[in-house]
C-alpha positions as protocol buffer text, in pm:
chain_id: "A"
residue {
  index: 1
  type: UNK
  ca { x: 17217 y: 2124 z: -7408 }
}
residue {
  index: 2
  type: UNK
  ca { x: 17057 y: 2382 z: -7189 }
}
residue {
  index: 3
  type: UNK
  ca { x: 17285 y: 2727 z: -7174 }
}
residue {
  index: 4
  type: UNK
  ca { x: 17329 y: 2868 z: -6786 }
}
residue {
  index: 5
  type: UNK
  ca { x: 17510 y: 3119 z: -6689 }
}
residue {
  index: 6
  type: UNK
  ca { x: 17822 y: 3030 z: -6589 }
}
residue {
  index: 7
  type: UNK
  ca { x: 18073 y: 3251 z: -6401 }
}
residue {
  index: 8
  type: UNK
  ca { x: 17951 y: 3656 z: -6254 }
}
residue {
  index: 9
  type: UNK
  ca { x: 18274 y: 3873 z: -6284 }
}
residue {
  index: 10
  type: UNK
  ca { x: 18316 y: 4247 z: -6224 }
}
residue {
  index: 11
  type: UNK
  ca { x: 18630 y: 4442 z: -6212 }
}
residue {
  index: 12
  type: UNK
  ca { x: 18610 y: 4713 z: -5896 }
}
residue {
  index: 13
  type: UNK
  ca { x: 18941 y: 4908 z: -6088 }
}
residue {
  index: 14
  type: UNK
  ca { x: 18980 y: 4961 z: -6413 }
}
residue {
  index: 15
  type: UNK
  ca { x: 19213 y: 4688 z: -6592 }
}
residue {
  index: 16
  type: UNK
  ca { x: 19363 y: 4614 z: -6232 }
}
residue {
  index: 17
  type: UNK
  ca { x: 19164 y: 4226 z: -6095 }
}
residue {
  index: 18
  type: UNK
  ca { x: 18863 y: 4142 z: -6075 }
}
residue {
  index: 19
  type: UNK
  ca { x: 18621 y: 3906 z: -5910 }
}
residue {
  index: 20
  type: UNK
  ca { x: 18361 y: 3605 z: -5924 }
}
residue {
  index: 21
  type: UNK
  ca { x: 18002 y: 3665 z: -5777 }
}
residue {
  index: 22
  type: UNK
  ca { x: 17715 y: 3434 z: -5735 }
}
residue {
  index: 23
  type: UNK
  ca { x: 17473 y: 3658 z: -5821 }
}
residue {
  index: 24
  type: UNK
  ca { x: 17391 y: 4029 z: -5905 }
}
residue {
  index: 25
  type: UNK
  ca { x: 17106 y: 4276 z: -5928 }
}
residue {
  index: 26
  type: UNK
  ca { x: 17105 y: 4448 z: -6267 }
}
residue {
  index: 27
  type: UNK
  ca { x: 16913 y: 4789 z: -6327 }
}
residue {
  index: 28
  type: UNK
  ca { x: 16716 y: 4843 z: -6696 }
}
residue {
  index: 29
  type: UNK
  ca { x: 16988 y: 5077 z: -6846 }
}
residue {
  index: 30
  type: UNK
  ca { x: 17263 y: 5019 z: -6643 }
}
residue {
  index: 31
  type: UNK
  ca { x: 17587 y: 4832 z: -6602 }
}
residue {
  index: 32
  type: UNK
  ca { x: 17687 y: 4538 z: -6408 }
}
residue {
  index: 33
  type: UNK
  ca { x: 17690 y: 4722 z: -6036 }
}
residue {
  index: 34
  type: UNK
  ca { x: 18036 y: 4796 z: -5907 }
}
residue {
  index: 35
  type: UNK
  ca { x: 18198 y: 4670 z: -6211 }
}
residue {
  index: 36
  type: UNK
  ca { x: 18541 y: 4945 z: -6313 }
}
residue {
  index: 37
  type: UNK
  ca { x: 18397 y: 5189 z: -6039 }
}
residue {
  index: 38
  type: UNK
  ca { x: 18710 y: 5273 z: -6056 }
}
residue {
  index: 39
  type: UNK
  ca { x: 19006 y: 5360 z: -6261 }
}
residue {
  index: 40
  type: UNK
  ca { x: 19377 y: 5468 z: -6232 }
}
residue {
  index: 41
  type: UNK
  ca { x: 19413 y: 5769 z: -6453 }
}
residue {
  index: 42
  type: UNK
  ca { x: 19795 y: 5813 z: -6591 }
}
residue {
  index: 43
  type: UNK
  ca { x: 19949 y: 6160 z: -6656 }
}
residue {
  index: 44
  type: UNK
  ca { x: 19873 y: 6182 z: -6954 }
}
residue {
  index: 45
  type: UNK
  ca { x: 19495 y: 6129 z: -6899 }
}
residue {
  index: 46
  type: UNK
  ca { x: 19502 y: 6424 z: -6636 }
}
residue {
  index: 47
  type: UNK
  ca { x: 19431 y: 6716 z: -6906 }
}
residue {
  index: 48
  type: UNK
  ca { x: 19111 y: 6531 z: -7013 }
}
residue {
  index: 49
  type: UNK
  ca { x: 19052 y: 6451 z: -6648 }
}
residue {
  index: 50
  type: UNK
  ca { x: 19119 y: 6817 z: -6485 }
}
residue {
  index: 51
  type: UNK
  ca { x: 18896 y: 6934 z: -6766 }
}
residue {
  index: 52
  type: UNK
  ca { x: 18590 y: 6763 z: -6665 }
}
residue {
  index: 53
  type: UNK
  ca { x: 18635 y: 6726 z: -6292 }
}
residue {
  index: 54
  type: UNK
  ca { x: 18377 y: 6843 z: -6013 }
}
residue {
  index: 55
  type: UNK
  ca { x: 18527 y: 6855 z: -5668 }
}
residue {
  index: 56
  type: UNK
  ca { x: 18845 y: 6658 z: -5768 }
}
residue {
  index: 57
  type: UNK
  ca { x: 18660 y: 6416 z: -5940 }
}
residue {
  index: 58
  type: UNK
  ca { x: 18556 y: 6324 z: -6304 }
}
residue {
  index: 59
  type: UNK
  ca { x: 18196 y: 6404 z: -6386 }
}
residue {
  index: 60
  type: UNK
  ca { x: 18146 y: 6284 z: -6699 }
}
residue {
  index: 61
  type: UNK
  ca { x: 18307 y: 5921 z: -6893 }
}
residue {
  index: 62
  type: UNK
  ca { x: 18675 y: 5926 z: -7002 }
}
residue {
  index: 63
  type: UNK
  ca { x: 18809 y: 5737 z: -7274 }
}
residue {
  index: 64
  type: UNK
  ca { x: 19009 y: 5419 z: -7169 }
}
residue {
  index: 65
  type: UNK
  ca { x: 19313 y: 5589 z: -7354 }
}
residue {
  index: 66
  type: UNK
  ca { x: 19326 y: 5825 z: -6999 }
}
residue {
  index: 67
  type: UNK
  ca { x: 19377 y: 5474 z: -6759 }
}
residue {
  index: 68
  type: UNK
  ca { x: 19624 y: 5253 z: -6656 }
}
residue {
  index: 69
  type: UNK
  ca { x: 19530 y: 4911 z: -6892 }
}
residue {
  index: 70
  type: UNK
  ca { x: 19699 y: 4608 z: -6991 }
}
residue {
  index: 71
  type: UNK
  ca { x: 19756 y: 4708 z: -7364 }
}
residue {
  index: 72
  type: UNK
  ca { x: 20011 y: 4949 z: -7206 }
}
residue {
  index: 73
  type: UNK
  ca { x: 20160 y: 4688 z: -6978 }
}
residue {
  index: 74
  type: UNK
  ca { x: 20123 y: 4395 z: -7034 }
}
residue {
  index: 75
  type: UNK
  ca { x: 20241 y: 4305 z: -6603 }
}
residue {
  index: 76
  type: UNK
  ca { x: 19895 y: 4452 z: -6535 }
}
residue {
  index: 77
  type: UNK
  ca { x: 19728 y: 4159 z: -6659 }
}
residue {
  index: 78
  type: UNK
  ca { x: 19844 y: 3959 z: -6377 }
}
residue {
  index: 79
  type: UNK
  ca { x: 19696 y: 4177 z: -6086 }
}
residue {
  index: 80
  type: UNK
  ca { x: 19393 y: 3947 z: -5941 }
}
residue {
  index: 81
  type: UNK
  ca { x: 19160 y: 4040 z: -5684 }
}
residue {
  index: 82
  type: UNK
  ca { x: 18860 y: 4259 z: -5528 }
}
residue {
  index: 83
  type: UNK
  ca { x: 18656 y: 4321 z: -5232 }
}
residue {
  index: 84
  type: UNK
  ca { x: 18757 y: 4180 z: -4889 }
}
residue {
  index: 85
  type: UNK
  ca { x: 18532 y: 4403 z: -4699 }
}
residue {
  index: 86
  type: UNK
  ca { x: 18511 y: 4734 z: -4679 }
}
residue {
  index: 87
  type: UNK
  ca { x: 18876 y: 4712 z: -4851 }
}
residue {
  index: 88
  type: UNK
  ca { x: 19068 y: 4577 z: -5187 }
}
residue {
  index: 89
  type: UNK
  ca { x: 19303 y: 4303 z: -5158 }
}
residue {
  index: 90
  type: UNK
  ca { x: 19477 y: 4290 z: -5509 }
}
residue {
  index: 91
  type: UNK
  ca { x: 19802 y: 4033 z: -5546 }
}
residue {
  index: 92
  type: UNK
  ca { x: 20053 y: 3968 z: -5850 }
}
residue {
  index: 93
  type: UNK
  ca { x: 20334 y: 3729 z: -5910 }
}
residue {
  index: 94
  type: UNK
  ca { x: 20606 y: 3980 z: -5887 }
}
residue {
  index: 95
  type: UNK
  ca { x: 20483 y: 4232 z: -5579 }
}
residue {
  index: 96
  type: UNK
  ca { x: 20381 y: 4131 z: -5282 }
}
residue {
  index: 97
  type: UNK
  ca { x: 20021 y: 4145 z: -5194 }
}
residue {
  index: 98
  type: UNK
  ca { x: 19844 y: 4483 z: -5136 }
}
residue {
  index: 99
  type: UNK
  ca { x: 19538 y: 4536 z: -4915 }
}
residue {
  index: 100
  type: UNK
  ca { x: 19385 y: 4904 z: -4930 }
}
residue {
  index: 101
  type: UNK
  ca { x: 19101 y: 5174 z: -4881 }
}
residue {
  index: 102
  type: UNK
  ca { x: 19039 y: 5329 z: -5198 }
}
residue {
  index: 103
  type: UNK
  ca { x: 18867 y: 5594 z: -5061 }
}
residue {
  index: 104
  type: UNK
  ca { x: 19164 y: 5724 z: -4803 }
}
residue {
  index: 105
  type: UNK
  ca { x: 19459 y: 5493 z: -4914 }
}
residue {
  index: 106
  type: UNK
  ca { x: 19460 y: 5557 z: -5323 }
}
residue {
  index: 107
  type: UNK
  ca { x: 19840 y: 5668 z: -5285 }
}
residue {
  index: 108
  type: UNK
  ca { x: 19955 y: 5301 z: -5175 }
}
residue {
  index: 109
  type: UNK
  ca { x: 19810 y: 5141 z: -5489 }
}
residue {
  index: 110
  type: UNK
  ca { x: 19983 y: 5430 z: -5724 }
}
residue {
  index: 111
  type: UNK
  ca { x: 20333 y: 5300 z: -5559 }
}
residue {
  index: 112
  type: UNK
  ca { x: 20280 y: 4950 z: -5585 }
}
residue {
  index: 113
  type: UNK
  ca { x: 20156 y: 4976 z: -5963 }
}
residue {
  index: 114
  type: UNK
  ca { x: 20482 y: 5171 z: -5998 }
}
residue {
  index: 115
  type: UNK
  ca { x: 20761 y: 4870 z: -6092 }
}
residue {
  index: 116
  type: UNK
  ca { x: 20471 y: 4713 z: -6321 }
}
residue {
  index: 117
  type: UNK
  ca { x: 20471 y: 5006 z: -6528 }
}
residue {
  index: 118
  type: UNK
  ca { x: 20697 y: 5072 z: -6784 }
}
residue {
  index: 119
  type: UNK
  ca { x: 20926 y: 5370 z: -6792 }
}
residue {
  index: 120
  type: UNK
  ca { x: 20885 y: 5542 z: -7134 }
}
residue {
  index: 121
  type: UNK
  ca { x: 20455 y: 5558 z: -7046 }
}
residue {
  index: 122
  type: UNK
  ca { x: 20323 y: 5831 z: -6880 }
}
residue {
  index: 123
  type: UNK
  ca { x: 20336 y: 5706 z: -6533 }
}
residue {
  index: 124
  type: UNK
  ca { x: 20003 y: 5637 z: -6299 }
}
residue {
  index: 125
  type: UNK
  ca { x: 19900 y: 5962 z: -6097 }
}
residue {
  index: 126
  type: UNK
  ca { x: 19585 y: 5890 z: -5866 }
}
residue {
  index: 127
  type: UNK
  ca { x: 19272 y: 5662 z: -5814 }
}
residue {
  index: 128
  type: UNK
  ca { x: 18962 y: 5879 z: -5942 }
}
residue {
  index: 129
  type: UNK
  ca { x: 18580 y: 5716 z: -5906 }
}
residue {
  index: 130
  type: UNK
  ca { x: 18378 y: 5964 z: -6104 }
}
residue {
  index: 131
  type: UNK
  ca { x: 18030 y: 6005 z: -6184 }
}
residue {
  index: 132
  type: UNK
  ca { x: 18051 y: 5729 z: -6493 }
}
residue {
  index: 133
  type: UNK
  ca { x: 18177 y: 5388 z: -6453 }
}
residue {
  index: 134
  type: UNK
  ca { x: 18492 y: 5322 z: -6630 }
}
residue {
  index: 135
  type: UNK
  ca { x: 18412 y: 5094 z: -6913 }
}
residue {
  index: 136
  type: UNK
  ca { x: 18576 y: 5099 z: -7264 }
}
residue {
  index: 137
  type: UNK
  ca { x: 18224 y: 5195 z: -7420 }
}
residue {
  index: 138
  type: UNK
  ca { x: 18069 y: 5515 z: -7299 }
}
residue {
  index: 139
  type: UNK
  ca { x: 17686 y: 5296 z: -7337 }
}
residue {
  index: 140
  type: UNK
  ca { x: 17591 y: 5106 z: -7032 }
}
residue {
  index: 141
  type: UNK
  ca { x: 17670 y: 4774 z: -7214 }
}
residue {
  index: 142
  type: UNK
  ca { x: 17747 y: 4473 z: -6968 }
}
residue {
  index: 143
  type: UNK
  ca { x: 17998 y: 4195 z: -7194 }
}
residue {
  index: 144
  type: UNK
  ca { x: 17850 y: 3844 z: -7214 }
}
residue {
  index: 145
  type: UNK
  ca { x: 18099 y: 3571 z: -7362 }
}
residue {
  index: 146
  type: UNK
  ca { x: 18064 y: 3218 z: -7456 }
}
residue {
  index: 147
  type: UNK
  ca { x: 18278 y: 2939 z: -7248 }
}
residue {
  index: 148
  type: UNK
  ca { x: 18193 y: 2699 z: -7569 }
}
residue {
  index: 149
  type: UNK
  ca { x: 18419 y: 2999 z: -7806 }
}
residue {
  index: 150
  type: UNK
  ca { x: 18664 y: 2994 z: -7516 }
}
residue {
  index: 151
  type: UNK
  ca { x: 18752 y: 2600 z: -7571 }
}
residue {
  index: 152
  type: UNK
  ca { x: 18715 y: 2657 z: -7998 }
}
residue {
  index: 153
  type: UNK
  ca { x: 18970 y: 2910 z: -7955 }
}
residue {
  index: 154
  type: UNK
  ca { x: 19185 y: 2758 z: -7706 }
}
residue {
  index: 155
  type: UNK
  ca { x: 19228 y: 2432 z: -7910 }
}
residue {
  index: 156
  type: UNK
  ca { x: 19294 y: 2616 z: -8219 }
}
residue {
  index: 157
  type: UNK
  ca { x: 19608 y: 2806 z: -8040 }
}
residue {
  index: 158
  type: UNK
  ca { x: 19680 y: 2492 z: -7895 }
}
residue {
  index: 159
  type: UNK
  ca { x: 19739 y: 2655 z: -7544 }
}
residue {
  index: 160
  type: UNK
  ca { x: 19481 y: 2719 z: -7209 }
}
residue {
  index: 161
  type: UNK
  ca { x: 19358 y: 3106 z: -7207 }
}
residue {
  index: 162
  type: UNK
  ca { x: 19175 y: 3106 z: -6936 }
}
residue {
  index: 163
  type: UNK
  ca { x: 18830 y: 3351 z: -6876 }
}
residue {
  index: 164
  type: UNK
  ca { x: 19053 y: 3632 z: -6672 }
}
residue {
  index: 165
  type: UNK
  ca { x: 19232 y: 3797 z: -6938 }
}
residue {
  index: 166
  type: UNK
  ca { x: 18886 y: 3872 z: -7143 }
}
residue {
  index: 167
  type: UNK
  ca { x: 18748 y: 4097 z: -6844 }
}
residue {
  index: 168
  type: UNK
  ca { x: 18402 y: 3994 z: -6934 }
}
residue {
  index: 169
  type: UNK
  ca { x: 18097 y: 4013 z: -6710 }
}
residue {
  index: 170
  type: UNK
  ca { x: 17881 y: 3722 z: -6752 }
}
residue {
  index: 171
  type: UNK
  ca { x: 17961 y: 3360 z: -6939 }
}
residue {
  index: 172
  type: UNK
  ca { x: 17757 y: 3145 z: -7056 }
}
residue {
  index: 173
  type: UNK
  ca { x: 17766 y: 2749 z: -7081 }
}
residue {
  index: 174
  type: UNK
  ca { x: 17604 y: 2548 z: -7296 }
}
residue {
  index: 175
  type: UNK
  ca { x: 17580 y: 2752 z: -7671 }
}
residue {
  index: 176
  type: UNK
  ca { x: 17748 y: 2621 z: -7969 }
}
residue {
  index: 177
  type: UNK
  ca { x: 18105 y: 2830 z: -8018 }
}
residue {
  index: 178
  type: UNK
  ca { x: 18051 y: 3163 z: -8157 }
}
residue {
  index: 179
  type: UNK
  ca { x: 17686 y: 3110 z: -8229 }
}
residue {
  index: 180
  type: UNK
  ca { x: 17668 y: 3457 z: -8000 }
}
residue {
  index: 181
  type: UNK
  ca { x: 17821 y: 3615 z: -8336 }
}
residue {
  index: 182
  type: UNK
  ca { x: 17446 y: 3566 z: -8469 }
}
residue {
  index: 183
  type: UNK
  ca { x: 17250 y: 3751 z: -8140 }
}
residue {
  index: 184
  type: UNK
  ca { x: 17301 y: 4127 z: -8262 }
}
residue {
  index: 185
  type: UNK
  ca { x: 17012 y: 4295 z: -8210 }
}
residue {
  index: 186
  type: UNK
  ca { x: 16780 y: 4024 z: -8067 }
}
residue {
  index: 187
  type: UNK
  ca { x: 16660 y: 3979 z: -7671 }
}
residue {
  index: 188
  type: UNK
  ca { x: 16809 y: 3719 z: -7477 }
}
residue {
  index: 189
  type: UNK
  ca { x: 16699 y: 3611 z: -7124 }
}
residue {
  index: 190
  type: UNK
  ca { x: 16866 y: 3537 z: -6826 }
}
residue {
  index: 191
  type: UNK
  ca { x: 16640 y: 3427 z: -6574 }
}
residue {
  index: 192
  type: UNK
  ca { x: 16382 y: 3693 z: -6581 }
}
residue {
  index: 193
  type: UNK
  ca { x: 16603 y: 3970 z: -6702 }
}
residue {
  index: 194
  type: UNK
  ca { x: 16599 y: 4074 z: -7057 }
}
residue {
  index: 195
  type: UNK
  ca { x: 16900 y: 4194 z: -7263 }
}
residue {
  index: 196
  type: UNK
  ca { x: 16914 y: 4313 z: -7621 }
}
residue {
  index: 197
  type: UNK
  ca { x: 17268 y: 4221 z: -7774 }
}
residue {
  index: 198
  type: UNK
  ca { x: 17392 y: 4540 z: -7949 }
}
residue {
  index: 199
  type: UNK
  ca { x: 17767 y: 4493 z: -8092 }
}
residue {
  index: 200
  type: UNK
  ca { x: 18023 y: 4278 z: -8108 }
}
residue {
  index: 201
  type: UNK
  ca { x: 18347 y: 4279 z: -7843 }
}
residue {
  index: 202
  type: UNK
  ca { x: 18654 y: 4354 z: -8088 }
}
residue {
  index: 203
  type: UNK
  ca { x: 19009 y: 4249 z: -7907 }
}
residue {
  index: 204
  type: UNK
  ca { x: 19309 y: 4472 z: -7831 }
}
residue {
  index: 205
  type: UNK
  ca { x: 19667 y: 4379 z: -7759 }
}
residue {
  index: 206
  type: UNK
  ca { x: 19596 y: 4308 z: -7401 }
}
residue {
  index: 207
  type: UNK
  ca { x: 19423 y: 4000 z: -7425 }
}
residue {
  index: 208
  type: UNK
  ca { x: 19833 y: 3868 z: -7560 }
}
residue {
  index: 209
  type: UNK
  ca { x: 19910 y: 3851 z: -7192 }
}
residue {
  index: 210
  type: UNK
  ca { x: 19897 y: 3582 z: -6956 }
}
residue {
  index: 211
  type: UNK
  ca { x: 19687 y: 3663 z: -6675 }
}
residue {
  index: 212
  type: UNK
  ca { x: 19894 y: 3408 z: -6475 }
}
residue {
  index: 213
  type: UNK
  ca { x: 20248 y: 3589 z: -6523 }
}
residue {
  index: 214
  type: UNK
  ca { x: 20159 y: 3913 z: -6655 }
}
residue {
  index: 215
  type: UNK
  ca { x: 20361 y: 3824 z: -7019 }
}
residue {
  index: 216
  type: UNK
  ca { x: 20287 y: 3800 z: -7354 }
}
residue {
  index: 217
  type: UNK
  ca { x: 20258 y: 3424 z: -7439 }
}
residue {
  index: 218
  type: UNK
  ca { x: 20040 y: 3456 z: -7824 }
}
residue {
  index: 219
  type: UNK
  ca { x: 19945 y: 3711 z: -8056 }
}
residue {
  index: 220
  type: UNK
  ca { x: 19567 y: 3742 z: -7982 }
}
residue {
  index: 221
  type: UNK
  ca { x: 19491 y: 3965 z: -8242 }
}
residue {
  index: 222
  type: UNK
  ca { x: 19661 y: 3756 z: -8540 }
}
residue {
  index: 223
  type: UNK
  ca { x: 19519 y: 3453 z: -8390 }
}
residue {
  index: 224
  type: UNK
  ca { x: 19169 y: 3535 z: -8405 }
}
residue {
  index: 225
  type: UNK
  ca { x: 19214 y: 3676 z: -8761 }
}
residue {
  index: 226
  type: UNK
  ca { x: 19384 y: 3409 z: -8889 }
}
residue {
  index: 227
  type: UNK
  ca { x: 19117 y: 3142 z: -8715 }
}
residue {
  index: 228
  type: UNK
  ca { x: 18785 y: 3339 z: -8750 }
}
residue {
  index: 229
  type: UNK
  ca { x: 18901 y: 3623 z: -8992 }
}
residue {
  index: 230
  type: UNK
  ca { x: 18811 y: 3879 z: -8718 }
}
residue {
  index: 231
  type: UNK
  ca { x: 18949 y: 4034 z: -8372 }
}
residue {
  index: 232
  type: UNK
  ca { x: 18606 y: 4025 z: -8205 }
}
residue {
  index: 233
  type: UNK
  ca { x: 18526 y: 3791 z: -7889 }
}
residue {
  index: 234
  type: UNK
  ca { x: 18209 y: 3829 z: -7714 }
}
residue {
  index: 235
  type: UNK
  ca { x: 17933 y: 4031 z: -7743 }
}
residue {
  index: 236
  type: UNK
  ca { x: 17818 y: 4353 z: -7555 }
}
residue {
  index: 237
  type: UNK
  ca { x: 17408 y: 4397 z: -7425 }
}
residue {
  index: 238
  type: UNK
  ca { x: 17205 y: 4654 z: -7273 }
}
residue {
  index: 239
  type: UNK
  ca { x: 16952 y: 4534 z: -6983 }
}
residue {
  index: 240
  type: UNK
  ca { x: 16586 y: 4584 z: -7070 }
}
residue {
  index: 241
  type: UNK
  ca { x: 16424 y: 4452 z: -6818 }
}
residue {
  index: 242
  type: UNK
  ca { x: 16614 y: 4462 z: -6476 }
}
residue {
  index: 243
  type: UNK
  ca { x: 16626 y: 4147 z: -6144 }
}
residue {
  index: 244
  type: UNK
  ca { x: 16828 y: 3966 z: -6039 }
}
residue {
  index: 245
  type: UNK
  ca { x: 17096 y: 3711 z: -6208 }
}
residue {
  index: 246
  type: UNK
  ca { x: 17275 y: 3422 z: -6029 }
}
residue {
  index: 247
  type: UNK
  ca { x: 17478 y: 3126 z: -6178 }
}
residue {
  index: 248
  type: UNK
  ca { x: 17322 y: 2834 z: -6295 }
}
residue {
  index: 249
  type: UNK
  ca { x: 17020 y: 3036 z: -6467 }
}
residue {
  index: 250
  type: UNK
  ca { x: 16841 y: 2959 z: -6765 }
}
residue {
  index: 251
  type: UNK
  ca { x: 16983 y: 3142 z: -7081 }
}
residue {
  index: 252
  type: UNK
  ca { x: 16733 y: 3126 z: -7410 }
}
residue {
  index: 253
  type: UNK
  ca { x: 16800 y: 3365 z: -7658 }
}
């Protein structure tokens, strides 16, 4: 079987929905455009924040540890949605749906984020889109995971998973499960863009939620150690040679 790409996702927020494209222009060096442009920085990521912060804005990458994420609420996980526009549209099971500007309407996301939260965490304090994007890894890596693992792991935990709660960027169809273990540090094409696969994606707690109601319905973590004897799914890769990427391209690695 020929592998394609399957599915384009970015995440315009940090850990907050996300979106499906049909294609995307990728840059030698860079990350997936527009993917966790922004983030949601929490009280108790202001100090690193304030610290490095040009104009009222980060200037340099923050660890994730500084953001709202799922791994500290686990409700999170069920926000879905991006770009309608010029605006966000995000939606979740238990608030009703929010449309914004991020640029002059920030404040209206903070509230609604507010009753997802829970009250012992430092709470949410403002939108921020700084000079760096807002990925877990401070290298411009872009996550590439297998929809061939996806159905190995969902039959082994006897229960559907689904691609959203992985926040990956690009899937691929059509590899044997987890052969992607076995790419580190070789070239792989999409189309005519080159990638070199540096590291494997290791799991936190957040990928326990359901993406559908925003609850913890398996322990990920033991799961994949018990099945596979690691917490890894996926694999992270830097672009070498930049164009553009659609679904339905050619993936040889």
């Amino acid at each position: 079987m020929i592998a394609r790409l399957a599915h384009i996702h970015r995440h315009p927020i940090k850990s907050i929905g996300g979106e499906g494209l049909g294609r995307v222009s990728l840059r030698a060096a860079r990350r997936l455009p527009g993917d966790r442009e922004w983030a949601v920085l929490t009280e108790a990521g202001e100090r690193n924040a304030q610290a490095s912060q040009t104009g009222g804005q980060p200037d340099r990458w923050l660890p994730k540890s500084c953001f709202v994420r799922g791994v500290a609420a686990a409700p999170v996980q069920a926000i879905r949605g991006g770009w309608q526009g010029a605006r966000l549209s995000l939606r979740h099971p238990d608030r009703p749906d929010l449309d914004f500007d991020p640029e002059t309407e920030s404040a209206r996301l903070i509230d609604w984020l507010a009753p997802l939260w829970p009250a012992e965490a430092a709470p949410p304090t403002r939108l921020v889109r700084g000079a760096a994007i807002w990925t877990d890894q401070k290298w411009p890596w872009i996550s590439i995971l297998s929809l061939s693992s996806l159905v190995d792991l969902e039959a082994r935990a006897g229960q559907p998973l689904g691609l959203d709660r992985w926040r990956g960027n690009l899937w691929v169809e059509g590899w044997a499960p987890f052969a992607e273990r076995d790419l580190i540090g070789r070239v792989i094409r999409i189309g005519a863009v080159e990638l070199r696969v540096t590291a494997h994606i290791g799991r936190c707690e957040a990928t326990s939620a359901s993406t559908r109601t925003g609850r913890r319905d398996i322990d990920m973590l033991k799961t994949l150690e018990e099945q596979y004897g690691h917490t890894d799914f996926g694999i992270f890769a830097e672009v070498v040679t930049g164009g553009d990427i659609e679904t339905g391209d050619e993936v040889t690695a």
